[in-house]
C-alpha positions in Angstrom: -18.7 61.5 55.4 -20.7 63.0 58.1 -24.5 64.4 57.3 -25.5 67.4 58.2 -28.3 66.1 60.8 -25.2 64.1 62.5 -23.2 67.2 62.3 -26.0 69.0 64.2 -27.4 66.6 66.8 -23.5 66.1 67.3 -22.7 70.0 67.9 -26.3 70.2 69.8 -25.0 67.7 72.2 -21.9 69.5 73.2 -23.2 72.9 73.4 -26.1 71.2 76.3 -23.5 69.7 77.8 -21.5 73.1 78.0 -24.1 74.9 79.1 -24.7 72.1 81.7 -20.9 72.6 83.0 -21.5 76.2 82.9 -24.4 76.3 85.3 -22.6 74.0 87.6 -19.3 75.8 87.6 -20.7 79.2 88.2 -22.0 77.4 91.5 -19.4 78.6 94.2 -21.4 76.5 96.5 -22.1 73.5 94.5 -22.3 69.8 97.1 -19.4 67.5 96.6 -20.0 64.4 94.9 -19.3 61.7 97.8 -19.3 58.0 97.3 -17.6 55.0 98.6 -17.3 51.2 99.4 -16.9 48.9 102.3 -13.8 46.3 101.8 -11.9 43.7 104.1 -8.6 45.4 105.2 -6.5 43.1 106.6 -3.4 44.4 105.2 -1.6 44.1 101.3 -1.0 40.3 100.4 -3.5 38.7 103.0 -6.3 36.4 101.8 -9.5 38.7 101.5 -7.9 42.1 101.7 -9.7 44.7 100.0 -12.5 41.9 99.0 -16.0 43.8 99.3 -18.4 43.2 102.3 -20.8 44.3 104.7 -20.5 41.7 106.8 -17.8 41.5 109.9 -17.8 39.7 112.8 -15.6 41.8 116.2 -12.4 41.8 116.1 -12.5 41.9 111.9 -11.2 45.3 109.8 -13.6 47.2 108.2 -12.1 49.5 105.3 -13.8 52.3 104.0 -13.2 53.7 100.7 -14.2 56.7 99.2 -14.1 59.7 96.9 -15.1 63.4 96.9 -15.2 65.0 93.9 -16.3 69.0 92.4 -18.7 68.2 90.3 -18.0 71.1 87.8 -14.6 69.6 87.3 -14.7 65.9 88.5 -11.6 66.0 90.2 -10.8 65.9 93.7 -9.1 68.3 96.0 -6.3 66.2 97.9 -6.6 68.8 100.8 -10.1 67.4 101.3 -11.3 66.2 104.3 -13.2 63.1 104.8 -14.5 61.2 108.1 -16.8 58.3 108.5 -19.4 58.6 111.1 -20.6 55.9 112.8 -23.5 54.7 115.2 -23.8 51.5 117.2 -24.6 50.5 120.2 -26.1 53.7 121.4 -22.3 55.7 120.7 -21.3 57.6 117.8 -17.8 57.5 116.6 -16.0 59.7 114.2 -13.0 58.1 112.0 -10.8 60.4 110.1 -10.1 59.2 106.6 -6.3 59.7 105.2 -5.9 60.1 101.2 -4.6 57.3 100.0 -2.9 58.0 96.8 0.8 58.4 97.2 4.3 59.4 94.2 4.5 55.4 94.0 1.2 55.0 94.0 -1.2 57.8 91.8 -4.0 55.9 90.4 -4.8 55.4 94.1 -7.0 58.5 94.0 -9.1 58.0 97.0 -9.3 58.5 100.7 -8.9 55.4 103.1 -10.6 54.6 107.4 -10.1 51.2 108.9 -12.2 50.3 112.0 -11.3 47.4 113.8 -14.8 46.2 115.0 -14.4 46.2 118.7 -14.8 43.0 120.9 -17.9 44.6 123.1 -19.9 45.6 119.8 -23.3 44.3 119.4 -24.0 42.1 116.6 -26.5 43.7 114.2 -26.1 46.9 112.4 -24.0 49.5 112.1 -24.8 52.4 110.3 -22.5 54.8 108.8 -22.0 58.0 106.6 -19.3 59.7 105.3 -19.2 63.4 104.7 -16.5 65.4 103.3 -14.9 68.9 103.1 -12.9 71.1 100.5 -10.6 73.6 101.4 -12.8 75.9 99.3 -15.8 75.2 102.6 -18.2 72.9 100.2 -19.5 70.2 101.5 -21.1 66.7 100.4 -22.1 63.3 102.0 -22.4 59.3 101.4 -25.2 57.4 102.8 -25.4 54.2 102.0 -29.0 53.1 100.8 -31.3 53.1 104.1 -32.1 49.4 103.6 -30.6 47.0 106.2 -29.0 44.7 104.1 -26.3 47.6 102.6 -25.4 48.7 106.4 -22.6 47.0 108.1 -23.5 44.5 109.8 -21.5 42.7 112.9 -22.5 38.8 112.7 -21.0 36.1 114.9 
């Protein structure tokens, strides 16, 4: 049987937590949660694909991963748009993320980029964020830690 004290910490709980989703879904404006990973994508049923890493070497495909989400309801918007930015070399380039989940396949709830490092990239780092927008106008962003070992980097 549950004590009173349980009964009230319990209901205590919940009612800061409502209040919490209240104050966060009366915010029109509110950032989109962004977040994401770096994989191998060398295509479904190939040694490595989809294996994590930051490390590529030209000529190697770089997969992005990632996820926007409204963080008053935790779900995504399919109609999102994502795009990874990146910078090497002195150039910026823009790749367009696609959403990956599909009829066949729904648990694949994410958005997908794949960037074939190109033969004339410097070896070093590559650093990258990925920013995202609703069809609602809100915005959010993924940077990856600013520490040189969680960039991309293109080895030999």
């Amino acid at each position: 049987m549950c004590s009173v004290k349980k009964l009230c910490a319990v209901v205590g709980a919940l009612l800061v937590a409502a209040l919490a989703s209240a104050s966060v879904a009366g915010q029109t404006n509110a950032k989109l949660v962004v977040y994401g990973d770096l994989v191998y994508f060398f295509g479904p049923g190939k040694p490595l694909n989809c294996t994590m890493s930051n490390r590529f070497k030209r000529g190697e495909p770089v997969g992005f991963r990632a996820a926007a989400v409204d963080p008053a309801t935790g779900k995504r918007d399919r109609a999102s748009q994502l795009v990874v930015h990146l910078s090497y070399g002195g150039r910026t380039m823009d790749v367009p993320m696609r959403d990956r989940q599909t009829e066949q396949q729904p648990e694949r709830d994410f958005w997908v980029a794949k960037w074939v490092v190109p033969d004339d990239a410097p070896m070093g780092v590559v650093k990258y964020t990925i920013t995202a927008r609703d069809p609602q106008g809100r915005t959010g962003e993924f940077k990856p830690f600013d520490v040189l070992a969680s960039q991309i980097t293109i080895v030999e």
